[in-house]
Structures are given as structure tokens and as C-alpha cells.
PyMOL Python script that loads the backbone (N, CA, C, O; Angstrom):
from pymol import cmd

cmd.read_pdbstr("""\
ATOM      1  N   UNK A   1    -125.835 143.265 -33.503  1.00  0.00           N
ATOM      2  CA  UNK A   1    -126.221 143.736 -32.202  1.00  0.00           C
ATOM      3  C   UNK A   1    -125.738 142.765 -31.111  1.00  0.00           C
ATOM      4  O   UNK A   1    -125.101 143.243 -30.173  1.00  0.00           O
ATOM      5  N   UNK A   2    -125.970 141.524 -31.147  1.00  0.00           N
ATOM      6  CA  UNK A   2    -125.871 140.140 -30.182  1.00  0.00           C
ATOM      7  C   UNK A   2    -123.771 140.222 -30.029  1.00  0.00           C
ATOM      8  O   UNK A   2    -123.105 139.647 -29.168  1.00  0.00           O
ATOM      9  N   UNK A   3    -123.271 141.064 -31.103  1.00  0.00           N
ATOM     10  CA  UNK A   3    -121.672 140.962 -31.441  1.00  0.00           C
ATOM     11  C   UNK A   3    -121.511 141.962 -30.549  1.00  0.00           C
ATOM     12  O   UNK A   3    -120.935 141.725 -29.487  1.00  0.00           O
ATOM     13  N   UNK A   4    -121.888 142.952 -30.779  1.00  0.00           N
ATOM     14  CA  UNK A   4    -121.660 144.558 -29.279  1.00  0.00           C
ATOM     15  C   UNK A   4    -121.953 143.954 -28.124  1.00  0.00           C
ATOM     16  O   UNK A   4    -121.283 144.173 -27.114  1.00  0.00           O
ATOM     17  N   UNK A   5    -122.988 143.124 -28.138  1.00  0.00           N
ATOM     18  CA  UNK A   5    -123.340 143.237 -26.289  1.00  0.00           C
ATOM     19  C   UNK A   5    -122.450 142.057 -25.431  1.00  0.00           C
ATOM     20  O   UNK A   5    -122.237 142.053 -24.219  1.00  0.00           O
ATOM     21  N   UNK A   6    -121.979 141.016 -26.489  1.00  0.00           N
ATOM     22  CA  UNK A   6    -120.980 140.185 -25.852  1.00  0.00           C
ATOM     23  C   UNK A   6    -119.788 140.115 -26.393  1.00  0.00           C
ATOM     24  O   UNK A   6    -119.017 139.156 -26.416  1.00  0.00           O
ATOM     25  N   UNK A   7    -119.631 141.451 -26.944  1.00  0.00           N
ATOM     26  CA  UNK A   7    -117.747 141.781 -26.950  1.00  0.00           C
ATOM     27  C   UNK A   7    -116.953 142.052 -25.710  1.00  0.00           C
ATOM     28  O   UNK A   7    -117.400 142.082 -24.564  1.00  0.00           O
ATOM     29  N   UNK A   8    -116.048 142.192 -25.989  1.00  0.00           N
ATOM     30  CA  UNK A   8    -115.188 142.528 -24.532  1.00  0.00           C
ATOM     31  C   UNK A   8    -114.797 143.689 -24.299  1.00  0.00           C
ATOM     32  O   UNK A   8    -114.046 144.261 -25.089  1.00  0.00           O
ATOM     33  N   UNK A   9    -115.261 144.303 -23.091  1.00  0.00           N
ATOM     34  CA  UNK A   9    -114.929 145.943 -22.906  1.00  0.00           C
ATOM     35  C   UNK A   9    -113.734 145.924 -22.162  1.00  0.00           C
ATOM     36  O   UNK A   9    -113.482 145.109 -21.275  1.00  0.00           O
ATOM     37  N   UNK A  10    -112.830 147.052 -22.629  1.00  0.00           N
ATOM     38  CA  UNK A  10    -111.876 147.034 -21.879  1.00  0.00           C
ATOM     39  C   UNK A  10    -112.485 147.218 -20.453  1.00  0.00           C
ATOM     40  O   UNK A  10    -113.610 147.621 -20.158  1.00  0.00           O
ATOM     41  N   UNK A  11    -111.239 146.736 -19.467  1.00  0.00           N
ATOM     42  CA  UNK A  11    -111.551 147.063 -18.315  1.00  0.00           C
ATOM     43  C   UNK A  11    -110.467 147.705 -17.539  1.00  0.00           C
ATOM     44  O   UNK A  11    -109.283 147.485 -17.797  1.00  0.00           O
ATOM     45  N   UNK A  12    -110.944 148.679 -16.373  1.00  0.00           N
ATOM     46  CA  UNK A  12    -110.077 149.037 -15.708  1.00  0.00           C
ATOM     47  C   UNK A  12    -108.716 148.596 -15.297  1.00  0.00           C
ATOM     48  O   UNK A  12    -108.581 147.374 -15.238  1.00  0.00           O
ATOM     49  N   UNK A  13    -107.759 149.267 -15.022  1.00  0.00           N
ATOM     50  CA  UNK A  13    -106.129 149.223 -14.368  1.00  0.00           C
ATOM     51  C   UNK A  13    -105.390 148.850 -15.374  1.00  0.00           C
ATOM     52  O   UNK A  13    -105.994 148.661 -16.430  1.00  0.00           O
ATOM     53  N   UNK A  14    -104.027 148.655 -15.358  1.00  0.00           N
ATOM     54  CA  UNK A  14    -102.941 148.286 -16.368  1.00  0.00           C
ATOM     55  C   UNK A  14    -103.347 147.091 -16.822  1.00  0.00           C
ATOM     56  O   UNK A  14    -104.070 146.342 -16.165  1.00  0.00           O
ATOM     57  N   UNK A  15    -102.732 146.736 -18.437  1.00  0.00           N
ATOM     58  CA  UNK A  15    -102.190 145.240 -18.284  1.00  0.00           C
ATOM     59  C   UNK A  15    -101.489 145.049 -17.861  1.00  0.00           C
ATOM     60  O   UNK A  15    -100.876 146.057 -17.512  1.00  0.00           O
ATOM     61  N   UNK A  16    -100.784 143.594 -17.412  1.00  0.00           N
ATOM     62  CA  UNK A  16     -99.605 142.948 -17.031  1.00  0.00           C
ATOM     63  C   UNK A  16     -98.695 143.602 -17.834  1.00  0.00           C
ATOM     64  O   UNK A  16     -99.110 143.929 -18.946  1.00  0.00           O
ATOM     65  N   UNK A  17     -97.277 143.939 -17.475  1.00  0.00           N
ATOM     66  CA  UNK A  17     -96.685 144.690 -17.645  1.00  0.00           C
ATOM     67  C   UNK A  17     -95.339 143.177 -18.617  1.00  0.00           C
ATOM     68  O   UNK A  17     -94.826 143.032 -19.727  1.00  0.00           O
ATOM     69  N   UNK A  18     -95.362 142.408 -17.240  1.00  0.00           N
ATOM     70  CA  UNK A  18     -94.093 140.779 -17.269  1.00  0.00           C
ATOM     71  C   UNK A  18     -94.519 139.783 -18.271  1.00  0.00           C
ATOM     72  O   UNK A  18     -95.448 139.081 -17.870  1.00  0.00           O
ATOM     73  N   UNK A  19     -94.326 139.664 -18.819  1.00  0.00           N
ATOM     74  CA  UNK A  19     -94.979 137.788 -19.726  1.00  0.00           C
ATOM     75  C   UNK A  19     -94.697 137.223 -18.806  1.00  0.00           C
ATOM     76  O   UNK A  19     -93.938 137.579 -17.905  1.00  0.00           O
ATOM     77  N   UNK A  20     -95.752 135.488 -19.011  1.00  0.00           N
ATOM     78  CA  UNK A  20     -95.515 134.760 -17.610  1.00  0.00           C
ATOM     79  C   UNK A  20     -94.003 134.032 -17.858  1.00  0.00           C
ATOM     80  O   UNK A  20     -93.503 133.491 -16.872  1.00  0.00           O
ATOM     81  N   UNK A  21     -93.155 133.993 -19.314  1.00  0.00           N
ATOM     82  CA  UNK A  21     -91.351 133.430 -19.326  1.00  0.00           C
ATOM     83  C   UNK A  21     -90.940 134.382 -18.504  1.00  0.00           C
ATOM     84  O   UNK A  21     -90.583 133.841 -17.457  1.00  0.00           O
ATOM     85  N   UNK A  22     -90.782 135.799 -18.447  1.00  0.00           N
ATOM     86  CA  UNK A  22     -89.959 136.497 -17.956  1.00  0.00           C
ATOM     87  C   UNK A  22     -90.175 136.458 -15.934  1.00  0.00           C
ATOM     88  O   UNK A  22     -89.314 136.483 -15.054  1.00  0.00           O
ATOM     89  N   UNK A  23     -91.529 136.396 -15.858  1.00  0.00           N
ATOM     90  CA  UNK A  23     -91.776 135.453 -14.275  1.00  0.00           C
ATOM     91  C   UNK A  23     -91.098 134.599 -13.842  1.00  0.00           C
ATOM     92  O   UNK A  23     -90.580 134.676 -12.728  1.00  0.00           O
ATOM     93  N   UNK A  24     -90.948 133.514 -14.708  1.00  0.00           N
ATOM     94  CA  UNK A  24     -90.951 131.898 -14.729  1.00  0.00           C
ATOM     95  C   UNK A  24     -88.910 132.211 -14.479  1.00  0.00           C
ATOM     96  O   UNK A  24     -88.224 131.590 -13.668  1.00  0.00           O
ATOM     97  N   UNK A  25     -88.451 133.191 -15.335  1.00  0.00           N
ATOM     98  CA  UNK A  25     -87.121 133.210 -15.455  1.00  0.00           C
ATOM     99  C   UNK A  25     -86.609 134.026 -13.597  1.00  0.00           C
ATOM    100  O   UNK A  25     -85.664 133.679 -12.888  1.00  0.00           O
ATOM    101  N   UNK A  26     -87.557 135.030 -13.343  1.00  0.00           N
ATOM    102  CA  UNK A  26     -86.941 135.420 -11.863  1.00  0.00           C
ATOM    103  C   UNK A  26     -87.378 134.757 -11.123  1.00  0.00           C
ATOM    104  O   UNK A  26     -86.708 134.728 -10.091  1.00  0.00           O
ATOM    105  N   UNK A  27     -88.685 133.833 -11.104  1.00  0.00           N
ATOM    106  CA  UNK A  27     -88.347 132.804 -10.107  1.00  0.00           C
ATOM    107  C   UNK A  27     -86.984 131.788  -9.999  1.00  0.00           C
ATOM    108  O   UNK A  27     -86.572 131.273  -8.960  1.00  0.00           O
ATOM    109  N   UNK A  28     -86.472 131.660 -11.190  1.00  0.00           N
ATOM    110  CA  UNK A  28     -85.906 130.252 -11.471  1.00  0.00           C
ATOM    111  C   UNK A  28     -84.431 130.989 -10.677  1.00  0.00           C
ATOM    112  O   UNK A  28     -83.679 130.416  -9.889  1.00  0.00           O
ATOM    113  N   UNK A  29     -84.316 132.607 -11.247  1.00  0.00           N
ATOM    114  CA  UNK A  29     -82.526 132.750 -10.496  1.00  0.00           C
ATOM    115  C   UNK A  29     -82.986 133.000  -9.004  1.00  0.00           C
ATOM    116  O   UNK A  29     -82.179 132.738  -8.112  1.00  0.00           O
ATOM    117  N   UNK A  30     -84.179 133.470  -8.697  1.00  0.00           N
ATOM    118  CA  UNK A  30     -84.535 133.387  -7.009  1.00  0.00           C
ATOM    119  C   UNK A  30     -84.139 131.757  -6.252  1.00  0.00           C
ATOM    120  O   UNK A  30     -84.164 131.677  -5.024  1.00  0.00           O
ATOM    121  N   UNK A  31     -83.796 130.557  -7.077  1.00  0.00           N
ATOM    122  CA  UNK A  31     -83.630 129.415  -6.956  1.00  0.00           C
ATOM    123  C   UNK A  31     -81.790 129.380  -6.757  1.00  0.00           C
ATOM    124  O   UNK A  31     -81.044 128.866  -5.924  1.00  0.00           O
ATOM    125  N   UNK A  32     -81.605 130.118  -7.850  1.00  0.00           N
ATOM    126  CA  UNK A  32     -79.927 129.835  -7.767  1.00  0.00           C
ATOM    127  C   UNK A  32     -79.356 130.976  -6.228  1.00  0.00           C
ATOM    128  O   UNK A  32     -79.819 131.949  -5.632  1.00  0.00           O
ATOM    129  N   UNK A  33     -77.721 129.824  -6.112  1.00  0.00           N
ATOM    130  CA  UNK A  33     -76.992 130.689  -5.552  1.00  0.00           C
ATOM    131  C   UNK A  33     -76.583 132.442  -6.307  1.00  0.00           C
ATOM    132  O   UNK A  33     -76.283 132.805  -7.445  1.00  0.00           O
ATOM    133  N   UNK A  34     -76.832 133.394  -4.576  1.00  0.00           N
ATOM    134  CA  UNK A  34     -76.488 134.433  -4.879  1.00  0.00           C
ATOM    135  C   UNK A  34     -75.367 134.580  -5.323  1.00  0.00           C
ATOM    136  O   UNK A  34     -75.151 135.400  -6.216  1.00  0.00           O
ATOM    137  N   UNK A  35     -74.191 133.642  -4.674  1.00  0.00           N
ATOM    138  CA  UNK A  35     -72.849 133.841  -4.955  1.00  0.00           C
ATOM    139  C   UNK A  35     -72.425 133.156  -6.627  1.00  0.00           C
ATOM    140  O   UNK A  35     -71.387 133.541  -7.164  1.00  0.00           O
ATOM    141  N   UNK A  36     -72.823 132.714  -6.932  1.00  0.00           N
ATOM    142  CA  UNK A  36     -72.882 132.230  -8.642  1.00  0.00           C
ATOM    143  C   UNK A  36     -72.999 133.644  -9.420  1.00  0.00           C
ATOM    144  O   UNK A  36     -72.368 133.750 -10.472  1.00  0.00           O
ATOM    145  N   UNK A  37     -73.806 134.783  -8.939  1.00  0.00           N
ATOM    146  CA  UNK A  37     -73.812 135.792  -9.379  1.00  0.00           C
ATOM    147  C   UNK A  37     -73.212 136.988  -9.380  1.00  0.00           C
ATOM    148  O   UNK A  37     -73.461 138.100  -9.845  1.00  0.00           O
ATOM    149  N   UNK A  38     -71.938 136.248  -8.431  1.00  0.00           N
ATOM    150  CA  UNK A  38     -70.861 136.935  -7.973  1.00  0.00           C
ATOM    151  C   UNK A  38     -71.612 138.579  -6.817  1.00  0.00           C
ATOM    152  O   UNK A  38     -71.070 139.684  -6.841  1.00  0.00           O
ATOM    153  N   UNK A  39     -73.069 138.200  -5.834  1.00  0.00           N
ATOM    154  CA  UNK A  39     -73.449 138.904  -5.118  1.00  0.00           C
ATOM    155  C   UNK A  39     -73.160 138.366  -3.799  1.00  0.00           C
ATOM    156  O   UNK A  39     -73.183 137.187  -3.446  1.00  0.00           O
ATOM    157  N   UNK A  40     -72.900 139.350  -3.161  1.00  0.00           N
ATOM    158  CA  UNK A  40     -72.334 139.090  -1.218  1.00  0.00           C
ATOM    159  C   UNK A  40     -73.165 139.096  -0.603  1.00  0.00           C
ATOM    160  O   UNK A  40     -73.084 139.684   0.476  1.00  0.00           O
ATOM    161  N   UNK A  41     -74.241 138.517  -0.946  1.00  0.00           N
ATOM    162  CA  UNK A  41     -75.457 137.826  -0.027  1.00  0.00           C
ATOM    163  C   UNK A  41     -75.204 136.717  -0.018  1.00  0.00           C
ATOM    164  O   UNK A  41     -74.459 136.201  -0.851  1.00  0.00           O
ATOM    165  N   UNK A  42     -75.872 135.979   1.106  1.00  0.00           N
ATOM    166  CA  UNK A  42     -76.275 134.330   1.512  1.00  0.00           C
ATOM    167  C   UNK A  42     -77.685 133.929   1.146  1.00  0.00           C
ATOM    168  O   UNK A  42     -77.989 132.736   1.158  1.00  0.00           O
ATOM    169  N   UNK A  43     -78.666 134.975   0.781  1.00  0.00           N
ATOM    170  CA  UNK A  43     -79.794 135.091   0.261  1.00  0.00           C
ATOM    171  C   UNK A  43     -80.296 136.120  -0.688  1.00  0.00           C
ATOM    172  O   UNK A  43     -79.869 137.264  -0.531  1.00  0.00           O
ATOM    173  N   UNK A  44     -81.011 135.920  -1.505  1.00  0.00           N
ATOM    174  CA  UNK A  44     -81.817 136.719  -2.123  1.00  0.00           C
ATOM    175  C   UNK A  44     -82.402 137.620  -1.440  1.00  0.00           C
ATOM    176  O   UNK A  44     -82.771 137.369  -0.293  1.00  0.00           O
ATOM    177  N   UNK A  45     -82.645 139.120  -2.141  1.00  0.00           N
ATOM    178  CA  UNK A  45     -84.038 139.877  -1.489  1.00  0.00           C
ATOM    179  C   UNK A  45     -84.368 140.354  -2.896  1.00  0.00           C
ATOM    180  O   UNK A  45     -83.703 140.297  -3.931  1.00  0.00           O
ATOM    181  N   UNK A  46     -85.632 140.861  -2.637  1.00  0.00           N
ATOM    182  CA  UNK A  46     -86.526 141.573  -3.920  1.00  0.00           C
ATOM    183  C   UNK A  46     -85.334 142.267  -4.727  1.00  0.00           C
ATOM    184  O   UNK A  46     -84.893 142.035  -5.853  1.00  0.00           O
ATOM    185  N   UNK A  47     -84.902 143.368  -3.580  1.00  0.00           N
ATOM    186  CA  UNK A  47     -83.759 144.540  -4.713  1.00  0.00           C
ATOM    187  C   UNK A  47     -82.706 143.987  -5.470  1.00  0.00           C
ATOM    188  O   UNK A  47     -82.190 144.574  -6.422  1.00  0.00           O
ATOM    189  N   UNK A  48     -82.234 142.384  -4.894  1.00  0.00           N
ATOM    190  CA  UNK A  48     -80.759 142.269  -5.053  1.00  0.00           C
ATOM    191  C   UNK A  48     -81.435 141.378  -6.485  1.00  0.00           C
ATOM    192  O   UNK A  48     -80.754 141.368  -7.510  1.00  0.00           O
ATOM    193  N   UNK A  49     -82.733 140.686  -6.467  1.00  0.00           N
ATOM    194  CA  UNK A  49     -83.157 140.278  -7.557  1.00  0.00           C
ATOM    195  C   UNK A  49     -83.842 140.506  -8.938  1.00  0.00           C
ATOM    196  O   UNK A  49     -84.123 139.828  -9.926  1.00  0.00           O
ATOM    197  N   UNK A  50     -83.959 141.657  -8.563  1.00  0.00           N
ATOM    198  CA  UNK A  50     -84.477 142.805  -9.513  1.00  0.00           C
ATOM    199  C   UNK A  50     -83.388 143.627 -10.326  1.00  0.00           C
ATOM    200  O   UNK A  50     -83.365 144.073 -11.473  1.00  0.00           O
ATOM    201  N   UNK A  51     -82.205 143.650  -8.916  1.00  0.00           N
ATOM    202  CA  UNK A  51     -81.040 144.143 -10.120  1.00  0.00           C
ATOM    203  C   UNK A  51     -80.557 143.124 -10.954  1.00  0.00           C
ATOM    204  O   UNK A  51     -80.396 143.304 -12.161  1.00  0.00           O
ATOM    205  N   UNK A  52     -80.276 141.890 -10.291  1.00  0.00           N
ATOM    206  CA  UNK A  52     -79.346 141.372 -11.249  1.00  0.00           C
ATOM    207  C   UNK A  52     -80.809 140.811 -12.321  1.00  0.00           C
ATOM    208  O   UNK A  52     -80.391 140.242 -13.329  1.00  0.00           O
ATOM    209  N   UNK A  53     -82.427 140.888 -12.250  1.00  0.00           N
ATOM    210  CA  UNK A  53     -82.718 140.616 -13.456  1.00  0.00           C
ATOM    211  C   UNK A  53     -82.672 141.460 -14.517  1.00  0.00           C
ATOM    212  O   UNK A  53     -82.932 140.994 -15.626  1.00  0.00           O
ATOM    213  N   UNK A  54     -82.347 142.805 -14.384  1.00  0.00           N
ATOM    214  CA  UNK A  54     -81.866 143.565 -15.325  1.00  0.00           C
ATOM    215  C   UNK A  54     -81.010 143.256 -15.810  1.00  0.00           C
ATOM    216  O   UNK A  54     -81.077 142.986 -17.009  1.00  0.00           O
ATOM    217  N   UNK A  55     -79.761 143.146 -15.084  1.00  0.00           N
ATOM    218  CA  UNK A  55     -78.231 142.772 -15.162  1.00  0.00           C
ATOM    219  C   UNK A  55     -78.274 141.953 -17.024  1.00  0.00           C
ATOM    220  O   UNK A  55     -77.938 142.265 -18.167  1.00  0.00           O
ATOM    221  N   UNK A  56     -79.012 140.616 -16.186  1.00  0.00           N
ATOM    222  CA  UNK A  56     -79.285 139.856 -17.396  1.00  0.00           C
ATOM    223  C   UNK A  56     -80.379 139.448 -18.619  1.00  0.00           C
ATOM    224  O   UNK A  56     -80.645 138.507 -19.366  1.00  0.00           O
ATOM    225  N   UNK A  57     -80.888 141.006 -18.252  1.00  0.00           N
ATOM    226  CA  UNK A  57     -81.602 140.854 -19.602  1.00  0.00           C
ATOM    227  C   UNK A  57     -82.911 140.481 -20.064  1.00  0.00           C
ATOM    228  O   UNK A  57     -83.507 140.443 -21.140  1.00  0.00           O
ATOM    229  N   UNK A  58     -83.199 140.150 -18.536  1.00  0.00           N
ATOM    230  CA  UNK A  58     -84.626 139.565 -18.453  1.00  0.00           C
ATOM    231  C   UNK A  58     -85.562 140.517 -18.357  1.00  0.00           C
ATOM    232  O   UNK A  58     -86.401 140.250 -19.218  1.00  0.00           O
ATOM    233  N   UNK A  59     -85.869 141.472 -17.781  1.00  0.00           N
ATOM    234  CA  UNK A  59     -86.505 142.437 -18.460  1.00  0.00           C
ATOM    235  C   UNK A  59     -85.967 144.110 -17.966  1.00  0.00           C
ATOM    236  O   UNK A  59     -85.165 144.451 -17.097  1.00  0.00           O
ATOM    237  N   UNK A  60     -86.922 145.053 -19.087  1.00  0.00           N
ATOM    238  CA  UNK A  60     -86.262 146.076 -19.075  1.00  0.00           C
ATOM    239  C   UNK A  60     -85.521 146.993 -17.612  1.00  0.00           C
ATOM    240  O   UNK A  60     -84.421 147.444 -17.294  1.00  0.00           O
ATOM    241  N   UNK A  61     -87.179 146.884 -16.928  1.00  0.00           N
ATOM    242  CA  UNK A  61     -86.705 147.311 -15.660  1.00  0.00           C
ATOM    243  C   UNK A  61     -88.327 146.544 -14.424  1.00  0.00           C
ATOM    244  O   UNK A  61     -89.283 145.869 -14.806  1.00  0.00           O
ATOM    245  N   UNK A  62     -88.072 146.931 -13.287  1.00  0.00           N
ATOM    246  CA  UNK A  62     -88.944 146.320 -12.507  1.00  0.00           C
ATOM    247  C   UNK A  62     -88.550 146.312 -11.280  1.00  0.00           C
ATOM    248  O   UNK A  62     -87.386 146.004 -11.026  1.00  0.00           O
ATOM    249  N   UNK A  63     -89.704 146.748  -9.996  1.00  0.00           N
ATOM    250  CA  UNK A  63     -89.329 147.338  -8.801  1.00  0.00           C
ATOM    251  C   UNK A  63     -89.450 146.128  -7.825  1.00  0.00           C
ATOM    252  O   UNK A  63     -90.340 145.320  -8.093  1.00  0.00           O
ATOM    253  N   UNK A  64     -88.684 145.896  -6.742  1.00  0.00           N
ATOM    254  CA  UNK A  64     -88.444 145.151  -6.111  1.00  0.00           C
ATOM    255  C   UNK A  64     -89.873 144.388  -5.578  1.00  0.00           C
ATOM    256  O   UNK A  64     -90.136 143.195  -5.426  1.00  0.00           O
ATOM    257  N   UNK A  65     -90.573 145.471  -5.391  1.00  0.00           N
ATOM    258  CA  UNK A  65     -92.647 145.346  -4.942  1.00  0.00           C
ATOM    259  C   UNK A  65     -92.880 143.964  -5.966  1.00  0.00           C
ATOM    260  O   UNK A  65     -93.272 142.873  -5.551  1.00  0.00           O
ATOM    261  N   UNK A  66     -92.563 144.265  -7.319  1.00  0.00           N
ATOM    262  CA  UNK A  66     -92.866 143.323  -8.166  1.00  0.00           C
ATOM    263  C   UNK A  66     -92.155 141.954  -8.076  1.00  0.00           C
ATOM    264  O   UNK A  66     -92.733 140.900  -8.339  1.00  0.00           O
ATOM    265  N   UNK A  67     -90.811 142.038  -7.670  1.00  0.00           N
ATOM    266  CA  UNK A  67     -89.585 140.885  -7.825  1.00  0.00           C
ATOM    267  C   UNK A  67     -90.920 140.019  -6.478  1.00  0.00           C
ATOM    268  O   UNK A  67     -91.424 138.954  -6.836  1.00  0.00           O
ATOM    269  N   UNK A  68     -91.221 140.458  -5.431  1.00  0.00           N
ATOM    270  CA  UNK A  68     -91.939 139.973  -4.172  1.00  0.00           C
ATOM    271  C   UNK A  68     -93.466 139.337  -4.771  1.00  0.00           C
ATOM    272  O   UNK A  68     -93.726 138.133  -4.780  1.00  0.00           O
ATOM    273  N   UNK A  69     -94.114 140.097  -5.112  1.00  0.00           N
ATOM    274  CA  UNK A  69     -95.466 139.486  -5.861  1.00  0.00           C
ATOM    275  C   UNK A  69     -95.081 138.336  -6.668  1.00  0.00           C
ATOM    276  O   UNK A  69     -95.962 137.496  -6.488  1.00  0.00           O
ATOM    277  N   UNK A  70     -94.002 137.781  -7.648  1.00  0.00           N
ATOM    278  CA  UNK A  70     -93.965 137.013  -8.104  1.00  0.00           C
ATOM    279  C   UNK A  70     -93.839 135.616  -7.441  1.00  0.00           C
ATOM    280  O   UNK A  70     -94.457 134.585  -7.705  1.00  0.00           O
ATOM    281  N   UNK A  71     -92.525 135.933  -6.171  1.00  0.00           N
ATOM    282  CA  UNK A  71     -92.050 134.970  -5.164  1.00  0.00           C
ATOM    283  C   UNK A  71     -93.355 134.678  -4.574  1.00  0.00           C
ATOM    284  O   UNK A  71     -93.595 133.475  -4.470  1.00  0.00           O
ATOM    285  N   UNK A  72     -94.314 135.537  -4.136  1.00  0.00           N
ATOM    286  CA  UNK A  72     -95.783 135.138  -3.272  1.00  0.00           C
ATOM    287  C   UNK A  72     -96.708 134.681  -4.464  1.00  0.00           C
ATOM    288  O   UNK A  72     -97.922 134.885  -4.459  1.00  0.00           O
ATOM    289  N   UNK A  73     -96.294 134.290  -5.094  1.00  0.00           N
ATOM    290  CA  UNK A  73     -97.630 133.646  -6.107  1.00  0.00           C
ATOM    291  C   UNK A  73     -98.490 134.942  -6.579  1.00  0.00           C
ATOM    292  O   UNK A  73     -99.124 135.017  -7.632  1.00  0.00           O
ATOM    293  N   UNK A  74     -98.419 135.588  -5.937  1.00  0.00           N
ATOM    294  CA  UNK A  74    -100.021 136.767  -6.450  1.00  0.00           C
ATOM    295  C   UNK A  74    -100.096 137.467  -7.938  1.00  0.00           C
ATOM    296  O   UNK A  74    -101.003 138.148  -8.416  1.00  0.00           O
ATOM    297  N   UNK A  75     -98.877 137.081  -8.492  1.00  0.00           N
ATOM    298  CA  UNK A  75     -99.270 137.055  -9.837  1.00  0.00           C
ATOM    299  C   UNK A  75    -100.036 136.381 -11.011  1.00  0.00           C
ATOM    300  O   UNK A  75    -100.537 136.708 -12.086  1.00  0.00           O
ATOM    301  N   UNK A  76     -99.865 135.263 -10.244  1.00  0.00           N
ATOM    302  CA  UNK A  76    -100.962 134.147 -11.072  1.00  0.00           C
ATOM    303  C   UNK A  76    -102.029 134.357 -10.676  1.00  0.00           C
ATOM    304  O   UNK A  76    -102.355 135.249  -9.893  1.00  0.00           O
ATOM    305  N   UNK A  77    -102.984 133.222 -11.382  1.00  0.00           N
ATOM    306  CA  UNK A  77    -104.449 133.123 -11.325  1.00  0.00           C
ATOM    307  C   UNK A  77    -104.178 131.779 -10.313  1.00  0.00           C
ATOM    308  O   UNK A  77    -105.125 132.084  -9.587  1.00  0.00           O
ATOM    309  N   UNK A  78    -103.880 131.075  -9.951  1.00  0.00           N
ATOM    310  CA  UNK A  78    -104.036 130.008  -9.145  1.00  0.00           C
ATOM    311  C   UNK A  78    -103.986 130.452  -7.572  1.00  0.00           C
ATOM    312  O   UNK A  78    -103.486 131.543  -7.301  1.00  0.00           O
ATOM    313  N   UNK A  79    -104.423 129.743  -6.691  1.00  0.00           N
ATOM    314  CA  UNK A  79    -104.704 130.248  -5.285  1.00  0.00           C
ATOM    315  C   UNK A  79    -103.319 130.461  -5.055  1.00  0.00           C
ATOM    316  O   UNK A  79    -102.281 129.940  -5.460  1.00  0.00           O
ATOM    317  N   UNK A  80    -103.792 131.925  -3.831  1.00  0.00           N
ATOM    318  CA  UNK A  80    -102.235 132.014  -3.191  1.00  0.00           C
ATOM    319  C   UNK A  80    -101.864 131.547  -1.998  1.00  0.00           C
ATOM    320  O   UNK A  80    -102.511 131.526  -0.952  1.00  0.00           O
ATOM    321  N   UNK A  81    -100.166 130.960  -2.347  1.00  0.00           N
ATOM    322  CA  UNK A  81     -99.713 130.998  -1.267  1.00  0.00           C
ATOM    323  C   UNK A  81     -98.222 130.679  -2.568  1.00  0.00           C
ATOM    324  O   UNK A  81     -98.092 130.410  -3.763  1.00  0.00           O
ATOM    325  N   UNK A  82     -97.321 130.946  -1.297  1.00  0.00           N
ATOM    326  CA  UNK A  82     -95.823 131.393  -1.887  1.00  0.00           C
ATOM    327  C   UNK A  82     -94.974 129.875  -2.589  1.00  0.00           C
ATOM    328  O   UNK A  82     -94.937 128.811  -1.971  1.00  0.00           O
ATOM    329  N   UNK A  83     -94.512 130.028  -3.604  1.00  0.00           N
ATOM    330  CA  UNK A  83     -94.309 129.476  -4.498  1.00  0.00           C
ATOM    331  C   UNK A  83     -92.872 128.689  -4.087  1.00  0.00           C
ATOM    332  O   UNK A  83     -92.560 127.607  -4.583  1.00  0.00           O
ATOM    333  N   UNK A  84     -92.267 129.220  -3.360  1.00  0.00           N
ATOM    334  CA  UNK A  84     -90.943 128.962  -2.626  1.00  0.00           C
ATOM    335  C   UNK A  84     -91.069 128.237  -1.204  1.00  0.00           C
ATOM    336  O   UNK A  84     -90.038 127.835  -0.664  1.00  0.00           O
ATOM    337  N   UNK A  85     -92.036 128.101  -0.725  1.00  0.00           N
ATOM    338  CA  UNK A  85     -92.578 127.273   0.248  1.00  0.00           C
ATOM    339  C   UNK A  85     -92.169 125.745  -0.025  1.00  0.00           C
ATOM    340  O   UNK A  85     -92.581 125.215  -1.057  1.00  0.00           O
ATOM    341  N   UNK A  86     -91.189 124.864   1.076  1.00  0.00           N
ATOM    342  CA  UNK A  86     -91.281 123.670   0.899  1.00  0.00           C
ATOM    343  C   UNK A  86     -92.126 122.915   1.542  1.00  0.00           C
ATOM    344  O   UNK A  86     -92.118 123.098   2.760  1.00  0.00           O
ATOM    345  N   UNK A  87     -92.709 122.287   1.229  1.00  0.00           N
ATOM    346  CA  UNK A  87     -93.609 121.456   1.359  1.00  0.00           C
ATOM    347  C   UNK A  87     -93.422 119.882   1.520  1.00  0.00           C
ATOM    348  O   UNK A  87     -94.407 119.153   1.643  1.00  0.00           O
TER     349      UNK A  87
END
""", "prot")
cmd.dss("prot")
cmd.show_as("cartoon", "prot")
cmd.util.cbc("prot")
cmd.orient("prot")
């Protein structure tokens, strides 16, 4: 009885869809030059980083909304504020 009442109920909305490597990996090319990737930007944006993380494999697919939540921290559990911020 004491095993039912402090098991874990599922809870509402999706799981995480990303493992936190495959995060850890589009932050890291949000770091590199665009032009290394042979893209005609001077900067990154969500779309241009979302394609080429397909490109390479990092994961299956994933919408630019998401490429942005990662760059703003709000995927983690640690307080937010944007991860790309120099300080």
C-alpha cells in the first residue's frame, strides 16, 4: 500500500523529446563559424541552426522554436537566462 501511494504518477505534457548531448551538441555549432559550414550568414539564427543540425546528424528533426529555447537556457532546470550571454 505505502509502494502505490509514493510511486510516481505519470504526469501531464510530453517528455523531452532532445537528450541533454544532443542540446549540448547545438549549442556547441551555435558557437562555431557559420561560414565553416559553408552557410552565407555572418550569424546564426534558429532556422539556419536547426537545418544544418539535421544536416549533421544530430538529431532527427526539430523546429527552429526549439533550436531558440535551447540558446535561452529554458531547457534546463537551472535559472534562466541565455547561455550565450558574455559575461
Amino acid at each position: 500500500m505505502i509502494e502505490n501511494i509514493l510511486s510516481d504518477v505519470p504526469r501531464p505534457g510530453t517528455p523531452k523529446f532532445f537528450g541533454v548531448e544532443q542540446v549540448v551538441q547545438i549549442v556547441a555549432l551555435a558557437c562555431e563559424d557559420p561560414k565553416k559550414s559553408q552557410r552565407p550568414v555572418s550569424h546564426w539564427t534558429p532556422t539556419e541552426l536547426a537545418q544544418e543540425a539535421k544536416k549533421r546528424g544530430i538529431v532527427e528533426k526539430i523546429s527552429p522554436r526549439s533550436v531558440g529555447r535551447f540558446l535561452k537556457g529554458s531547457y534546463s532546470t537551472t535559472p534562466s537566462s541565455s547561455i550565450l550571454v558574455k559575461r
